[in-house]
Backbone and ligand atoms as CSV (ligand in chain L), in Angstrom:
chain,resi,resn,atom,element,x,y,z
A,1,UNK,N,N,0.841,-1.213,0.000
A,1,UNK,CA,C,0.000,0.000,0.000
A,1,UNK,C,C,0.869,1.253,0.000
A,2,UNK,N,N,0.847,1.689,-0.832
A,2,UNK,CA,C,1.554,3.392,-1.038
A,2,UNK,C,C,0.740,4.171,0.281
A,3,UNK,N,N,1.149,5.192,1.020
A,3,UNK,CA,C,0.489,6.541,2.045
A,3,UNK,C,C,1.462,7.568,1.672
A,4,UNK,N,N,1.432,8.717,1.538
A,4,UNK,CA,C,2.341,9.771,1.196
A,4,UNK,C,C,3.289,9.477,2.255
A,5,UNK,N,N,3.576,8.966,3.353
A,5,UNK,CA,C,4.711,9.010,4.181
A,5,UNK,C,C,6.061,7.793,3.136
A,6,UNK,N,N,5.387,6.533,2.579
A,6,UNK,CA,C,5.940,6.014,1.490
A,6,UNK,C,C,6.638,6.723,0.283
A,7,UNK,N,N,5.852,7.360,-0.202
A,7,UNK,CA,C,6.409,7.854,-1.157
A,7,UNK,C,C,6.955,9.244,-0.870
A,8,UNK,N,N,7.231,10.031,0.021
A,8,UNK,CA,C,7.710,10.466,0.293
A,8,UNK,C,C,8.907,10.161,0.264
A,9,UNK,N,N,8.922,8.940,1.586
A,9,UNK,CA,C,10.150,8.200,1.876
A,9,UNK,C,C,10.952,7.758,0.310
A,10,UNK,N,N,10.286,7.610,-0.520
A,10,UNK,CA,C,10.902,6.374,-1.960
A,10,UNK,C,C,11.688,7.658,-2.211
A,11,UNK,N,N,10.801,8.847,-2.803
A,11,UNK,CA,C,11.278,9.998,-3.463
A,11,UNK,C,C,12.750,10.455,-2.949
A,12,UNK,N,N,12.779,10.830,-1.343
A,12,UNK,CA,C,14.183,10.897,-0.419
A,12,UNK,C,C,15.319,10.218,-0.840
A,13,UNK,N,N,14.722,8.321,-1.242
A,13,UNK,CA,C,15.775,7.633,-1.448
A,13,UNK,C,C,16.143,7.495,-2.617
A,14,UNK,N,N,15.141,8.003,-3.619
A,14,UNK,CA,C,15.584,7.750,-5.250
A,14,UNK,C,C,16.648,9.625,-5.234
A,15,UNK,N,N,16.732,10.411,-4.945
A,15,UNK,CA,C,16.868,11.955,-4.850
A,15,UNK,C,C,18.251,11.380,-4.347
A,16,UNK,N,N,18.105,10.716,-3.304
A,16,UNK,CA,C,19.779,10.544,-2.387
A,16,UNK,C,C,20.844,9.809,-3.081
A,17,UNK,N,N,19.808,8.805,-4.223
A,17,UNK,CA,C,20.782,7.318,-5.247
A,17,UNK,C,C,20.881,8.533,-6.379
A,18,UNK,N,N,20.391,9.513,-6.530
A,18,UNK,CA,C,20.811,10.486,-7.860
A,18,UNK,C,C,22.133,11.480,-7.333
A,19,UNK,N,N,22.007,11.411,-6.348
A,19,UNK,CA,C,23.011,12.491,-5.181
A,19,UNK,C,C,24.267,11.795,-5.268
A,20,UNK,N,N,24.695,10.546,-5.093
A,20,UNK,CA,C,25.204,10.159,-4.401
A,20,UNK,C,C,26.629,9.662,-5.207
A,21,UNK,N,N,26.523,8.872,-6.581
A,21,UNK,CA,C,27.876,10.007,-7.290
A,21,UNK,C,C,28.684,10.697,-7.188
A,22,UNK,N,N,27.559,12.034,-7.610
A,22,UNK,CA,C,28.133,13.451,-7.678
A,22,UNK,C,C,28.653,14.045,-6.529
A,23,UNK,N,N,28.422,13.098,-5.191
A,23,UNK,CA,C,29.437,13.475,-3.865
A,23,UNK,C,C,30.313,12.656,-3.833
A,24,UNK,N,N,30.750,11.059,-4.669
A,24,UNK,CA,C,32.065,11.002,-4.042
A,24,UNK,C,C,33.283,11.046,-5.049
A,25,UNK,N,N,34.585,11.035,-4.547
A,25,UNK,CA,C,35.762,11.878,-5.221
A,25,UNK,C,C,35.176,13.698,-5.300
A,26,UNK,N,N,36.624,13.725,-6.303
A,26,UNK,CA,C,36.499,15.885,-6.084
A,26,UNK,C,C,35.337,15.832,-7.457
A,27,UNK,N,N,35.231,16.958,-7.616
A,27,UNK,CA,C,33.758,18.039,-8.566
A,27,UNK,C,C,35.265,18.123,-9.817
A,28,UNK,N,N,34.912,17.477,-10.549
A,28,UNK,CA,C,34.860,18.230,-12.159
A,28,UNK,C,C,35.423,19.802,-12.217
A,29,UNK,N,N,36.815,20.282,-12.147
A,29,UNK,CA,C,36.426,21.831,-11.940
A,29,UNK,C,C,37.757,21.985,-13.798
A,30,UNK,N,N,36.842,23.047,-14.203
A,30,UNK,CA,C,38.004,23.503,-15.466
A,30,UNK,C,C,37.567,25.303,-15.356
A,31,UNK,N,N,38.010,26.069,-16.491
A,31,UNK,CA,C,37.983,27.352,-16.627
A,31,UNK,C,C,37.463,27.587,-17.553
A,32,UNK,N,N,36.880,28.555,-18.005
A,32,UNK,CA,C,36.185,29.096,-19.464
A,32,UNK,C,C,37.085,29.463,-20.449
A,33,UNK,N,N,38.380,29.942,-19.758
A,33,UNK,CA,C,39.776,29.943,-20.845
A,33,UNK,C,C,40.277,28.062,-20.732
A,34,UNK,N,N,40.643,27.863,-20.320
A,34,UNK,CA,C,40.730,26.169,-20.528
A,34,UNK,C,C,39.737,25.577,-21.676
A,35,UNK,N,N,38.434,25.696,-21.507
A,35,UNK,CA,C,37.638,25.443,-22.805
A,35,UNK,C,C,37.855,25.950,-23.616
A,36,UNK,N,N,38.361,27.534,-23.735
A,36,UNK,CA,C,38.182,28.378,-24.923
A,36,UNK,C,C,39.435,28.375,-25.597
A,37,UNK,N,N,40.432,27.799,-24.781
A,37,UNK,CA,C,41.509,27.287,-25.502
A,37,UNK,C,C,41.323,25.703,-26.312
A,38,UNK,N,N,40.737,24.753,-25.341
A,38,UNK,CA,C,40.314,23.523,-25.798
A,38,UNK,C,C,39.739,23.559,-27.470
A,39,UNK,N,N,38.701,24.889,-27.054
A,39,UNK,CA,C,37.838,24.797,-28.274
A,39,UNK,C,C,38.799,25.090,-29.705
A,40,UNK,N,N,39.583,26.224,-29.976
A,40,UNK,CA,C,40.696,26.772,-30.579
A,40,UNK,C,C,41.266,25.197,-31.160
A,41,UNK,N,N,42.307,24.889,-30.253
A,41,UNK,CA,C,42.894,23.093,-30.388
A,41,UNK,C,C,42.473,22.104,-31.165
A,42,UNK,N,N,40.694,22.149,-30.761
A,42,UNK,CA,C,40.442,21.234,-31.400
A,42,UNK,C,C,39.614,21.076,-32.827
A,43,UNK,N,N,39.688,22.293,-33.333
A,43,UNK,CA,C,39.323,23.264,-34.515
A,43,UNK,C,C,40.378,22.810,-35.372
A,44,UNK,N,N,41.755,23.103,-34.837
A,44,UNK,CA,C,42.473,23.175,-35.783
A,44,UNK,C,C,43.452,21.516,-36.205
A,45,UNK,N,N,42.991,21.335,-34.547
A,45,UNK,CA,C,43.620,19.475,-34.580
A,45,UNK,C,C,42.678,18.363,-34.610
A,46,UNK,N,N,41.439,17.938,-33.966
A,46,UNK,CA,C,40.922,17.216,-33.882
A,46,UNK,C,C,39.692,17.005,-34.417
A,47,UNK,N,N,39.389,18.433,-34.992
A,47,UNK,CA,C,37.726,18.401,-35.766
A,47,UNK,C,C,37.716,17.313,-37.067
A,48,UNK,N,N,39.120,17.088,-37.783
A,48,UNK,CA,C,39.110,16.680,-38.967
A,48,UNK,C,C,38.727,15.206,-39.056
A,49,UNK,N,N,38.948,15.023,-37.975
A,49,UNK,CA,C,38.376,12.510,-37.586
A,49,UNK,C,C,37.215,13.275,-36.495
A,50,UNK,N,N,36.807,13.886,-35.731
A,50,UNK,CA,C,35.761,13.621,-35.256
A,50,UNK,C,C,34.326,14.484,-35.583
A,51,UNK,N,N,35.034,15.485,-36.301
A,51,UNK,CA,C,33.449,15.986,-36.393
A,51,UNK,C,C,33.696,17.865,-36.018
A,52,UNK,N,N,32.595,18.677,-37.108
A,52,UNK,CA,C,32.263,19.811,-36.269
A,52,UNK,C,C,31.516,19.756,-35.068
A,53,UNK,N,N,30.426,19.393,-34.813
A,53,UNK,CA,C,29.682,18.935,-33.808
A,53,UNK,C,C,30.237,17.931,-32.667
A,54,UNK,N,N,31.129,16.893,-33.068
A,54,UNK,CA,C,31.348,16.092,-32.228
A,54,UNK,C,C,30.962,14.459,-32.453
A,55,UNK,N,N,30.069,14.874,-33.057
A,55,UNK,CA,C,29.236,13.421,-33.083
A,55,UNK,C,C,29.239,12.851,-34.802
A,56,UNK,N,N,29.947,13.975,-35.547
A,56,UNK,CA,C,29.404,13.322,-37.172
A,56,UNK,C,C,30.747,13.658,-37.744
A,57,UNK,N,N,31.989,12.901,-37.110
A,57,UNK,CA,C,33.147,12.255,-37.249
A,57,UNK,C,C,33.730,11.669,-38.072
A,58,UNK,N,N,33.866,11.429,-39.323
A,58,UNK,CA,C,34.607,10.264,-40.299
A,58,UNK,C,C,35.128,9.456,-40.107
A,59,UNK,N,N,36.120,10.186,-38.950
A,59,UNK,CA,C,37.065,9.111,-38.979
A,59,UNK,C,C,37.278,8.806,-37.341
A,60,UNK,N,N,36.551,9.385,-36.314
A,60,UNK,CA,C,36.573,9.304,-34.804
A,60,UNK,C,C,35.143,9.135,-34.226
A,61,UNK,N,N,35.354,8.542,-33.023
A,61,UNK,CA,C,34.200,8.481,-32.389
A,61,UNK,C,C,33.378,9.272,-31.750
A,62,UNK,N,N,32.117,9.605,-31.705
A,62,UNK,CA,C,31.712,10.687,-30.896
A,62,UNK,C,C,32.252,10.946,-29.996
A,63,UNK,N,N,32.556,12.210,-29.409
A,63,UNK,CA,C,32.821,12.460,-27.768
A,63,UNK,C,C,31.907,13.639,-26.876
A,64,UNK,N,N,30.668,13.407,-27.512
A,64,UNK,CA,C,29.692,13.564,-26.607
A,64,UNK,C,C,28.551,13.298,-26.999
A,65,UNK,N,N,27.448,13.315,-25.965
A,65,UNK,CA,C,26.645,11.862,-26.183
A,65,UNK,C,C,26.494,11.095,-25.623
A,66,UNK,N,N,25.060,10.311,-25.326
A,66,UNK,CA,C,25.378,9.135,-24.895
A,66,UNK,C,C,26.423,7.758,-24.834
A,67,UNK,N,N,26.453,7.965,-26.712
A,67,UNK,CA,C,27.881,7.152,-26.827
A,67,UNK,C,C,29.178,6.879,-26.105
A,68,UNK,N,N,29.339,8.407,-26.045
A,68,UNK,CA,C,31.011,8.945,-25.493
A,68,UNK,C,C,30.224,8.326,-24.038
A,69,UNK,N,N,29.351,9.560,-23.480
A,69,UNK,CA,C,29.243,8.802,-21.935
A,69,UNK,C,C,28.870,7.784,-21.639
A,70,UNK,N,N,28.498,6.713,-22.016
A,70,UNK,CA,C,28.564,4.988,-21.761
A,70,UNK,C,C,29.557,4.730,-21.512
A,71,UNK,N,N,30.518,5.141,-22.639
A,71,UNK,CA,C,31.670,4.455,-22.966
A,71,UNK,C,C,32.867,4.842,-21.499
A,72,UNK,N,N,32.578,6.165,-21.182
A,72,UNK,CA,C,33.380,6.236,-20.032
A,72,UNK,C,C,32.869,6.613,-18.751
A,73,UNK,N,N,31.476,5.529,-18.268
A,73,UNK,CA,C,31.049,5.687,-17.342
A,73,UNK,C,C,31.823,5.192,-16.107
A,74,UNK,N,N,31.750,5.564,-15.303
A,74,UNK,CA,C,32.635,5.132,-14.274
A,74,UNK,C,C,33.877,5.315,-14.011
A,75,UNK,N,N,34.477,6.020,-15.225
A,75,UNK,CA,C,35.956,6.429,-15.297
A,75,UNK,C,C,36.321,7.837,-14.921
A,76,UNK,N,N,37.427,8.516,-14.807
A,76,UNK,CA,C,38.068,9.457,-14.398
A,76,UNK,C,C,38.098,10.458,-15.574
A,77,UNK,N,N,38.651,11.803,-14.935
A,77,UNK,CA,C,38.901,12.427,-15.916
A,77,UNK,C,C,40.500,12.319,-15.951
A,78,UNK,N,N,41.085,11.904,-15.120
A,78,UNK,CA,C,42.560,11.546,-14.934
A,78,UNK,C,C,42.425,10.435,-16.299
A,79,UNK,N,N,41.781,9.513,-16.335
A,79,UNK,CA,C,41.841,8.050,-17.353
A,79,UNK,C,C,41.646,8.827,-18.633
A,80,UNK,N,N,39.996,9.560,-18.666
A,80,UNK,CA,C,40.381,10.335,-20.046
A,80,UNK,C,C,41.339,10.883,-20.514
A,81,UNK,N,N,42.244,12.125,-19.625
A,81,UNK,CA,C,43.044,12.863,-20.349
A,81,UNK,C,C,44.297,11.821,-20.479
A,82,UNK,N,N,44.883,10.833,-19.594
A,82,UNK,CA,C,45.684,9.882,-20.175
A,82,UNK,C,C,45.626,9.258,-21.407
A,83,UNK,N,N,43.853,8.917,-21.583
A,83,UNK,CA,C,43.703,8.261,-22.878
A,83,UNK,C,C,44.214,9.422,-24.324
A,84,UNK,N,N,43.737,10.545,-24.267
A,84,UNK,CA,C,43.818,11.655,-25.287
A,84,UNK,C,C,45.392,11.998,-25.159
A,85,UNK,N,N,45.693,11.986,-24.535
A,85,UNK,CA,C,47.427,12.348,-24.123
A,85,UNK,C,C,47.785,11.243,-24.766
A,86,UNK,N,N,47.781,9.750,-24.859
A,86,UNK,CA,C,48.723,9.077,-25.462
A,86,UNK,C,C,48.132,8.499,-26.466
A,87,UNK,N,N,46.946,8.749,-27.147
A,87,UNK,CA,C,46.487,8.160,-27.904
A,87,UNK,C,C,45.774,8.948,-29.234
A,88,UNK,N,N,46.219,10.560,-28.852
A,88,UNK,CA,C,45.118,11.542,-29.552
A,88,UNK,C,C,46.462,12.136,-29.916
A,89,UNK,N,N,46.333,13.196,-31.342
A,89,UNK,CA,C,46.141,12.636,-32.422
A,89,UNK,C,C,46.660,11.140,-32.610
A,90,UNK,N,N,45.980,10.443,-33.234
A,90,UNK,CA,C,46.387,8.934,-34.158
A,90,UNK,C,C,48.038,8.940,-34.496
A,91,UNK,N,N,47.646,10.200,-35.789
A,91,UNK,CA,C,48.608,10.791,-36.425
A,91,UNK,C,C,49.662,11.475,-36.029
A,92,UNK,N,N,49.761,11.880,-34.954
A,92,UNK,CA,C,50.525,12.708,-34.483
A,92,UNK,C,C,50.798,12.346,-32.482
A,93,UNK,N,N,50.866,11.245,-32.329
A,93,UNK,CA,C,50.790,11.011,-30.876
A,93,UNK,C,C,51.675,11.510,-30.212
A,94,UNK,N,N,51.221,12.380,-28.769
A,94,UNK,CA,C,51.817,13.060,-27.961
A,94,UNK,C,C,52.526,14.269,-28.890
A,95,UNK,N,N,51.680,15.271,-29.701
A,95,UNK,CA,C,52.391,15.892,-29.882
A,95,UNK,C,C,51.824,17.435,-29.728
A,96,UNK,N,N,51.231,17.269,-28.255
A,96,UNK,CA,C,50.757,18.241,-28.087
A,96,UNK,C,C,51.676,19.073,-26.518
A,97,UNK,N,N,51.079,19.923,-25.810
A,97,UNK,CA,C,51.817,20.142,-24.834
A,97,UNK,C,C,50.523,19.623,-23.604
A,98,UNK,N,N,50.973,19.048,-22.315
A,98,UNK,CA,C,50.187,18.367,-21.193
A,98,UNK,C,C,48.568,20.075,-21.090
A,99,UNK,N,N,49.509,20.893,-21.420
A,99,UNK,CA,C,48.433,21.931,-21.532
A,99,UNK,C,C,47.207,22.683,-22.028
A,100,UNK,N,N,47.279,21.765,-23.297
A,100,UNK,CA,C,46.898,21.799,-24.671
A,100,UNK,C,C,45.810,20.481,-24.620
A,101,UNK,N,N,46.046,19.352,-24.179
A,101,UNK,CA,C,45.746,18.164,-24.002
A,101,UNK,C,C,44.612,18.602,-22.829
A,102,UNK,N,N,45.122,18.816,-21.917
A,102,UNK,CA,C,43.875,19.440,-20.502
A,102,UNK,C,C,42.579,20.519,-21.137
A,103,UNK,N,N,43.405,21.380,-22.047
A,103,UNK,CA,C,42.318,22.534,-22.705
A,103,UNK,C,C,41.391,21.403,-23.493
A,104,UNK,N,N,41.868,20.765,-24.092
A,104,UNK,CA,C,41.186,19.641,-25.255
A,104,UNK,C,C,39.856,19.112,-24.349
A,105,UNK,N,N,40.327,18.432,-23.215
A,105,UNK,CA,C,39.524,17.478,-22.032
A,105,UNK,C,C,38.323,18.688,-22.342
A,106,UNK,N,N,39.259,19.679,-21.332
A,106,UNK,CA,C,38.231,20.651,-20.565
A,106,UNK,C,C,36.901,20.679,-21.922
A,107,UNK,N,N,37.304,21.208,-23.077
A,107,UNK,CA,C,36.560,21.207,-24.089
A,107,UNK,C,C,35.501,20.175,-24.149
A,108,UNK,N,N,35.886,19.095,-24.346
A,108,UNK,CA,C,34.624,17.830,-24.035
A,108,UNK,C,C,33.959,17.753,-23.375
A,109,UNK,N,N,34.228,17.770,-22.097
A,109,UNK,CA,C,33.296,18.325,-21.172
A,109,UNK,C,C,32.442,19.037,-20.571
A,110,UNK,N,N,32.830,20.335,-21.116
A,110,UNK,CA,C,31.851,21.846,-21.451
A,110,UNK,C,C,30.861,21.056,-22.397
A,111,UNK,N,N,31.350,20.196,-23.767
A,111,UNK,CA,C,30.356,19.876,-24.840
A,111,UNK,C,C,29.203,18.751,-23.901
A,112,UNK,N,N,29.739,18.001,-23.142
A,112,UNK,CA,C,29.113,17.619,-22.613
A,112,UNK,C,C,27.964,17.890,-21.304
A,113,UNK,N,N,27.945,18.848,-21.597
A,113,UNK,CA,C,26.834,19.689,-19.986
A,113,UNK,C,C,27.558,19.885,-18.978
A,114,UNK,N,N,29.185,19.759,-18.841
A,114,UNK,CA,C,29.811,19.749,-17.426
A,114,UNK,C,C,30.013,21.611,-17.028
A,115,UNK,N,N,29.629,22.374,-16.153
A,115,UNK,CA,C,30.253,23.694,-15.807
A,115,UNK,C,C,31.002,23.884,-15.883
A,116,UNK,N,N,31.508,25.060,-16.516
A,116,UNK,CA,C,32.740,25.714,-16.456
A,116,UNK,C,C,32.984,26.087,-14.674
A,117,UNK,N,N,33.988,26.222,-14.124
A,117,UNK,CA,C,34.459,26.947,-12.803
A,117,UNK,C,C,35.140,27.856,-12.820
A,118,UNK,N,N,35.686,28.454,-11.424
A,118,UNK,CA,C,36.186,29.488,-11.397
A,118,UNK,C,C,37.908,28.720,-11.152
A,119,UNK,N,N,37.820,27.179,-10.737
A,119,UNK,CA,C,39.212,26.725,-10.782
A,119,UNK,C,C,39.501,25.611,-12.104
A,120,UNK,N,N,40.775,26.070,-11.830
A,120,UNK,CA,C,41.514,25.098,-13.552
A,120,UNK,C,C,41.703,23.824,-13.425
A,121,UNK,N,N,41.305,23.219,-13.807
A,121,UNK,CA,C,41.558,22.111,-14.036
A,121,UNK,C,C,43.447,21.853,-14.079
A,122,UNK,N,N,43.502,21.041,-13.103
A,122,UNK,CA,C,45.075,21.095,-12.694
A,122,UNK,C,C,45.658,19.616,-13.407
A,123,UNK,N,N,47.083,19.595,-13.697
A,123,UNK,CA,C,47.536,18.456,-13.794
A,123,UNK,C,C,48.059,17.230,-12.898
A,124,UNK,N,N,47.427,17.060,-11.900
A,124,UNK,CA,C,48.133,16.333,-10.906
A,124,UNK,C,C,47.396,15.075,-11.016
A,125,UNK,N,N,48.129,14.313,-11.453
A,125,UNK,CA,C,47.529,12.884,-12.253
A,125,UNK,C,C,46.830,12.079,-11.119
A,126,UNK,N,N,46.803,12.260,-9.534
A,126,UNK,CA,C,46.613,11.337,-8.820
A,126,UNK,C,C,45.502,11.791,-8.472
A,127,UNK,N,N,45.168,13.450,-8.549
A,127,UNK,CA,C,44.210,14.026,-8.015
A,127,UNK,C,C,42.673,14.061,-9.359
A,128,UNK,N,N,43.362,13.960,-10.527
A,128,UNK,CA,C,42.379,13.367,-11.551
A,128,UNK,C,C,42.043,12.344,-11.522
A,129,UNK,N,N,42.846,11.167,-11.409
A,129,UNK,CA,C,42.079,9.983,-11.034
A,129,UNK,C,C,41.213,9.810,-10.129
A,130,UNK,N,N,41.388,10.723,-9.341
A,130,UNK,CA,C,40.383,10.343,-8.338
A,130,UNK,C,C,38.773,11.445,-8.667
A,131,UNK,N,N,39.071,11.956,-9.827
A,131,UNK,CA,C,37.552,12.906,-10.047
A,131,UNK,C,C,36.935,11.830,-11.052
A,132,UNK,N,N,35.709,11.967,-10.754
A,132,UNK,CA,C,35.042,11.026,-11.625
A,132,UNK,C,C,33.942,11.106,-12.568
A,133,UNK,N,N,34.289,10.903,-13.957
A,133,UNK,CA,C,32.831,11.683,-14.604
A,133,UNK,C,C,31.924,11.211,-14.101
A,134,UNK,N,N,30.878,12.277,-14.058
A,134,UNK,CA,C,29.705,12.346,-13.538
A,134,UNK,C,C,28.130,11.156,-14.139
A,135,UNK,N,N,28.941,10.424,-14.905
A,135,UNK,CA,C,27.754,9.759,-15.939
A,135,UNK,C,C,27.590,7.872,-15.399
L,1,HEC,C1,C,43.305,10.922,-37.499
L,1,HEC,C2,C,41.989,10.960,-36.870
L,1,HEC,C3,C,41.877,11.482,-35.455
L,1,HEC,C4,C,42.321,12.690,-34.951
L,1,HEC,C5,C,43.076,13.798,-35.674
L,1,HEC,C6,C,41.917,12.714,-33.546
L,1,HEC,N1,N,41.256,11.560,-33.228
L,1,HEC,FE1,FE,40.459,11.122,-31.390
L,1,HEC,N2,N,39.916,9.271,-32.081
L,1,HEC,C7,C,40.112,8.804,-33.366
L,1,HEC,C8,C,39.691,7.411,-33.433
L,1,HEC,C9,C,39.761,6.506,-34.660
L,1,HEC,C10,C,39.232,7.079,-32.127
L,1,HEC,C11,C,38.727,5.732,-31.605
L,1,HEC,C12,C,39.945,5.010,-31.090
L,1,HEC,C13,C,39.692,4.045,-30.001
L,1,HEC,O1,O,38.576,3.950,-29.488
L,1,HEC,O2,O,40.682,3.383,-29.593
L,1,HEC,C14,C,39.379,8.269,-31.321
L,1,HEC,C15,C,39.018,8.338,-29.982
L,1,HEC,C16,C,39.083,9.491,-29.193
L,1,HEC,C17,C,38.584,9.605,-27.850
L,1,HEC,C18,C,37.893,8.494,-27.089
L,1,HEC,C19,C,36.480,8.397,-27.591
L,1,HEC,C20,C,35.767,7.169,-27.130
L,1,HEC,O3,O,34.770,6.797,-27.762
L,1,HEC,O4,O,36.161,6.555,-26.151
L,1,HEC,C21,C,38.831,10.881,-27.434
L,1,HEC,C22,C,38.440,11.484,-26.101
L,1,HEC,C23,C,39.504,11.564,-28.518
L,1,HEC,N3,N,39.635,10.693,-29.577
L,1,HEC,C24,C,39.927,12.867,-28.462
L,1,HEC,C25,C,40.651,13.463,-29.492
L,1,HEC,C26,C,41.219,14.796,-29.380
L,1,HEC,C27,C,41.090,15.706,-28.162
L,1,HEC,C28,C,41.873,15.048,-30.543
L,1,HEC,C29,C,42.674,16.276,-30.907
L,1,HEC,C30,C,43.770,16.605,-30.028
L,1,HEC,C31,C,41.695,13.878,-31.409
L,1,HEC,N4,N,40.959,12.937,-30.725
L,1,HEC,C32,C,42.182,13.772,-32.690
L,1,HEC,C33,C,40.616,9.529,-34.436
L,1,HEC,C34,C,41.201,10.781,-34.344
């Protein structure tokens, strides 16, 4: 039998299993220059295999989207930018600067609904692993 004290109660606990994620490890934080550099980067390096949009790619996979976020549910943004750092360009691997590579991230992530902040997204590989996309 449902009584509003039930569903009350359900609502609390479905609200707390949507909560509960997005509290553990650190918050996702990048800059609006970090994206707006990202965005620049990947104009001139990465649009050509994945896409203006992101999603209608030739030669790369979406990276935003459901697609992209399935694919790296549960993972870091430390794991992403490792992955793009040694694996992005194809053509050109590692031949960007660790700075350039972070602007790139940050970029995906803005595409993906994540906030911009007022802090940068830092390089400290232990402290990225431990942030976790949100999906
Ligand atoms: C020459 C074509 C090419 C270029 C240029 C390129 N990519 Fe990719 N990218 C690919 C392909 C192909 C894959 C899929 C590889 C795989 O899953 O192992 C991929 C996968 C990715 C992924 C993982 C997507 C997923 O589905 O898991 C990310 C993130 C990414 N690229 C970012 C970038 C960024 C950032 C740049 C520019 C700095 C870039 N790529 C440039 C071809 C390219």
């Amino acid at each position: 039998m449902f009584n509003s004290l039930t569903m009350r109660r359900s609502a609390a606990a479905l609200l707390l299993a949507l909560l509960t994620p997005l509290a553990c490890g650190q918050d996702i934080a990048f800059t609006q220059t970090q994206a707006d550099a990202g965005k620049a980067l990947y104009k001139e390096t990465c649009q050509i295999c994945h896409g203006s949009t992101m999603v209608n790619g030739q030669f790369g996979t979406p990276l935003r989207g459901s697609f992209f976020q399935d694919k790296w549910k549960g993972k870091s943004v430390g794991e992403l930018l490792t992955f793009v750092y040694e694996k992005m360009p194809p053509d050109k691997l590692m031949s960007l600067t660790v700075a350039e590579y972070t602007g790139a991230v940050a970029y995906i992530l803005s595409r993906n609904d994540i906030a911009v902040s007022d802090t940068a997204m830092g390089t400290n590989k232990e402290a990225l692993n431990k942030t976790m996309l949100p999906w």
